[in-house]
N, C-alpha and C positions, 0 to 999 in steps of 0.2 A: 291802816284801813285799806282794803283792797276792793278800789270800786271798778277795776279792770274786768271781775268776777261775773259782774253780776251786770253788766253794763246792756243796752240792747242792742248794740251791735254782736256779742258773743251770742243773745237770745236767737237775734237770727241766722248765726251760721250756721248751729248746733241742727237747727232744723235739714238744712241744706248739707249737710254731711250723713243725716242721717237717711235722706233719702236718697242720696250716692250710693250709701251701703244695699238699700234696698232693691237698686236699680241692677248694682251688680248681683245679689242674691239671684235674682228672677234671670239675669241671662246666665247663669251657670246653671240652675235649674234647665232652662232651655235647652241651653248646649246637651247637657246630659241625657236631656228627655232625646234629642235628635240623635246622640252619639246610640243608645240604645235601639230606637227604632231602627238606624241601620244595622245596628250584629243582627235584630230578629230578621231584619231582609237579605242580610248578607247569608244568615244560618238557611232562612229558607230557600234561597237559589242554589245553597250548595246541596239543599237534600239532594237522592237519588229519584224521589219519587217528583221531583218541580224540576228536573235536568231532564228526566226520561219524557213527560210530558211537553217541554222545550223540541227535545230533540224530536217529537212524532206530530207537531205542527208544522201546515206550513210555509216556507220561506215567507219573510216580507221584505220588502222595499227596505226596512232600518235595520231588518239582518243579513242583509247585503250590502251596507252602508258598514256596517260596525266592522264586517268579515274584511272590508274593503280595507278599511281603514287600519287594520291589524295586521295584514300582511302587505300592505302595502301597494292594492291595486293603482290601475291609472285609472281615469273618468271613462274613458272608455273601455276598458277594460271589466268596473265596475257595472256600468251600462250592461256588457254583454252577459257579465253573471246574471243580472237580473231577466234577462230576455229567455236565458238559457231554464232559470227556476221557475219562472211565469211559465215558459212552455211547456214543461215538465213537472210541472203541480209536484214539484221537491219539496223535501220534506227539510225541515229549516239547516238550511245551508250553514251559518253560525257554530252550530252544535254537529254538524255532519264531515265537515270537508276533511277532517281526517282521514276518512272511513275511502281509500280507494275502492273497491269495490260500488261503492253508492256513488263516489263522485264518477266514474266512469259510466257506469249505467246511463246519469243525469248527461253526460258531455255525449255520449256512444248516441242515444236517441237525437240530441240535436244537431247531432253529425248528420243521420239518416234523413230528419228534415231537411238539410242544407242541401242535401244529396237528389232527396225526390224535386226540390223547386228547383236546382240547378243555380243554386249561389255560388256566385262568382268562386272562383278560388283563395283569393286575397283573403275572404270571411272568413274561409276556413281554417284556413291558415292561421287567423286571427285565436279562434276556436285553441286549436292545438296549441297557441301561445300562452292562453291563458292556463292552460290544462299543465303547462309546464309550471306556469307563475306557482298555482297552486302546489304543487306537486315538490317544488323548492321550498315554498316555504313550510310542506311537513317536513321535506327531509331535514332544515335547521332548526327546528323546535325539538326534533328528534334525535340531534347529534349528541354526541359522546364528547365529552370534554379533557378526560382521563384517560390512559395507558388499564389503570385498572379496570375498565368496562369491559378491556379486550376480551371476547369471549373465547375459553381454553379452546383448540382447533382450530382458532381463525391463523390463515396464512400470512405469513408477512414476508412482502417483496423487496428484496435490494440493490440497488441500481449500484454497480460497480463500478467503481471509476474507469475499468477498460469497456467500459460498456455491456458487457453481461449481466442479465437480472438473474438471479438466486431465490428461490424460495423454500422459507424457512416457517415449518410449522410450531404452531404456539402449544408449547408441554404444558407448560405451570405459570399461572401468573397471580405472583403473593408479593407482601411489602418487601419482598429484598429484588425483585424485578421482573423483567419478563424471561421465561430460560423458552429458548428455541433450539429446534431441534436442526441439526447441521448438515446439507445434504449435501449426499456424497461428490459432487462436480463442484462444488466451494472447498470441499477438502482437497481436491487435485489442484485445483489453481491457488497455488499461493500467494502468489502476487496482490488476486484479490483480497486478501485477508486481512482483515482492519488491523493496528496494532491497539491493545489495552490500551481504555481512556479516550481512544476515539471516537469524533463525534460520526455517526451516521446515520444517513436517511431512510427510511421504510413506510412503504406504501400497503397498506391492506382496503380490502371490499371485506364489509358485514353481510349477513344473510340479506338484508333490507336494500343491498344493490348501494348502500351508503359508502361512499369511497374517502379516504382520511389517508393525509400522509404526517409523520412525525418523526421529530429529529430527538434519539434517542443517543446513549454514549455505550462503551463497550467495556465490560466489567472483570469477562474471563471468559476465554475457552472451556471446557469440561471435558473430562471422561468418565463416564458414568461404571458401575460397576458390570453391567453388561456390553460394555465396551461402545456403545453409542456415545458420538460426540454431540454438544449441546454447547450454547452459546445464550450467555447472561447478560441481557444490555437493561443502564437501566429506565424507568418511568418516566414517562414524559406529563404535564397538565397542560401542553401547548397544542395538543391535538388539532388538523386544519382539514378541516370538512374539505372536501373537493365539490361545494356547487357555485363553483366561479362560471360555469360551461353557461352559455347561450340556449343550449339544448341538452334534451337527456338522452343520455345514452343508453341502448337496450343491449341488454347480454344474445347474442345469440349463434349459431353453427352454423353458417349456409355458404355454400359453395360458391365460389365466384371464378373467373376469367379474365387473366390482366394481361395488358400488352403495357411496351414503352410507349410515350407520343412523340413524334415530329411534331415541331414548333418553328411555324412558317410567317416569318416575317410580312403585314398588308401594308401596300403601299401608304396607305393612312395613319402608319404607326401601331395598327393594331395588330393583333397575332390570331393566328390559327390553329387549333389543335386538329392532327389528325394522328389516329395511331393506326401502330404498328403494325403488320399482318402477322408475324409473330405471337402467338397468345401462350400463358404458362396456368396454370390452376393454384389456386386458393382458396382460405377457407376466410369466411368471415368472421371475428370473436366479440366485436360489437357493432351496432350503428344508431346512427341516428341518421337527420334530414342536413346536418351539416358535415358528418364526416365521417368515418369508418376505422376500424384498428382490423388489418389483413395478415394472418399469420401466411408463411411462404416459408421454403429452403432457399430461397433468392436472396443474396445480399444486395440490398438496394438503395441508395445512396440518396438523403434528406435531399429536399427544396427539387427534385426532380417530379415532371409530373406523368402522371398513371392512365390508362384506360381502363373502367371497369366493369363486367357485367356481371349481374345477378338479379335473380328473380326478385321481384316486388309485387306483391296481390298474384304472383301467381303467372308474372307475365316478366318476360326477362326485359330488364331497364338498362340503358350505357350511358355512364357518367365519367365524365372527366375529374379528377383530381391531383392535389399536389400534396407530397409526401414532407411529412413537417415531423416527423419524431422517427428516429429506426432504433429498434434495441435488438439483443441479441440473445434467448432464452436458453442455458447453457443445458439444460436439462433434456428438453424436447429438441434442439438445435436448430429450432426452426430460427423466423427472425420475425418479429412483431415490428409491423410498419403499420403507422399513424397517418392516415388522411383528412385532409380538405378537400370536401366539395370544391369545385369553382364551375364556375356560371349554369347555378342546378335553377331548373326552373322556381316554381311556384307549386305547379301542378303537381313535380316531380315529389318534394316536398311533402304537399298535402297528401301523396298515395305511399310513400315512405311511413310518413306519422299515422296512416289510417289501416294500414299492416302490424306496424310494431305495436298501437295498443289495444289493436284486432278491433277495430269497429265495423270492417267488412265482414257481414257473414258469410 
């Protein structure tokens, strides 16, 4: 006889298991109803026609919050985005800061406001800081991770252990490596000449001013059948962005005027620059507000410091700096020497950065 069966304690669990079942039916239903409603909102913001619409509204206060919070702004920094798109009825910033062009327009006008009320310089300065923030964080969203992105013609630079840079342009680049092409002043110096299997360094710039160094290995020499030599190193996926820099560096040609400095000991311990009457010419090959790369026939020896002039807006500027990198270009036989500003103003700075990304008309 099985009175377990039919007992009313089984009467009433039966009920309460069965509404467990039912409790969970209705939240998977739920979930499901919610996981749907996001694809159709997820499908709808990716249209092109709810993106184009995004992007020709404008800016608000939480898309300058979301922008902030994506690249990484500071409070204050975020602060001055907002002051900059409020002033400039920008078009929403979120969906835009790629687009140079639009984000310089936006910074270029609120340059000129600063300018017509006579804000301090520090603001501006501030301004230009942010303009970099921005501007790093396209160039790393936009990086290249792989050897094979290299595009065919891009140059690749090699620092040689006697100090001579080499530049080798890019033939072919397929799954068996990168083949570069072998310029003739690396053919005469042997010395420099990697042996097969060794590991070596190479530095290239992309058309985008994006600069990447990677450590590649060396495969073989070539002789190609028209007798052009060629060198096969292979792939790399450790590719390293170069936006370690405090500041960005603008490509450009401009003449400059360098002396040596005397360094005169103040009785306070501190020092005094005066330079040289002596002056020699040079060309600029980049700069920024913190430092400069000065091509010369001059061999000129790191950690020594420089007198420099050259034009800024138009008006010639004299900076002091100190030489931190010297290489040797075996090609052009000039010598690429790398400066630091030291003790550049503020001002000096702010008219540097309002030149290089031309916000003076």
């Amino acid at each position: 006889m099985n009175e377990a069966s039919g007992s009313p304690l089984t009467a009433r669990q039966n009920p309460f298991i069965y509404l467990i079942i039912v409790y969970l039916l209705i939240a998977i239903g739920i979930l499901f109803l919610i996981v749907m409603i996001l694809k159709i909102i997820q499908k709808k913001h990716s249209s092109p026609k709810y993106i184009e619409a995004q992007k020709n509204r404008l800016t608000s206060y939480r898309d300058v919050s979301c922008l902030a919070k994506k690249i990484h702004l500071s409070k204050k920094e975020a602060a001055l985005l907002w002051r900059i798109c409020r002033n400039t009825q920008a078009k929403n910033i979120f969906y835009n800061y790629t687009d140079e062009y639009f984000i310089d327009s936006i910074f270029k006008s609120e340059y000129r406001h600063f300018i017509n009320s006579k804000a301090k310089p520090v603001l501006i300065y501030d301004l230009f800081k942010l303009r970099f923030q921005i501007y790093k964080a396209v160039f790393v969203a936009r990086s290249i991770t792989s050897s094979f992105n290299i595009p065919v013609g891009t140059v690749l630079e090699f620092p040689a252990p006697s100090g001579f840079f080499y530049h080798f342009k890019l033939v072919k680049n397929d799954k068996n490596g990168l083949l570069l092409a072998v310029p003739d002043a690396f053919e005469e110096n042997t010395k420099d000449k990697p042996e097969k299997l060794t590991k070596i360094a190479l530095l290239f710039t992309l058309k985008n001013n994006q600069q990447y160094a990677m450590i590649s290995r060396v495969v073989q020499f070539l002789t190609m059948p028209d007798g052009k030599r060629m060198l096969l190193v292979t792939h790399s996926n450790t590719l390293c962005p170069q936006s370690r820099r405090t500041s960005r560096r603008f490509t450009v040609n401009r003449e400059c005027l360098f002396s040596a400095v005397e360094i005169i000991q103040n009785k306070d311990g501190g020092k005094t620059f005066r330079p040289k009457e002596k002056t020699y010419k040079g060309t600029l090959a980049d700069l920024s507000e913190g430092g400069c790369k000065l091509f010369t026939n001059l061999p000129i020896k790191q950690k020594q410091f420089i007198y420099l002039k050259f034009d800024i807006l138009d008006r010639q500027e004299a900076l002091f700096g100190q030489i931190v990198n010297t290489r040797t270009d075996v090609e052009t036989g000039l010598y690429s020497i790398h400066i630091m500003f030291k003790n550049i103003s503020v001002e000096t700075k702010v008219k540097i950065l309002a030149d290089l990304y031309e916000y003076e008309d």
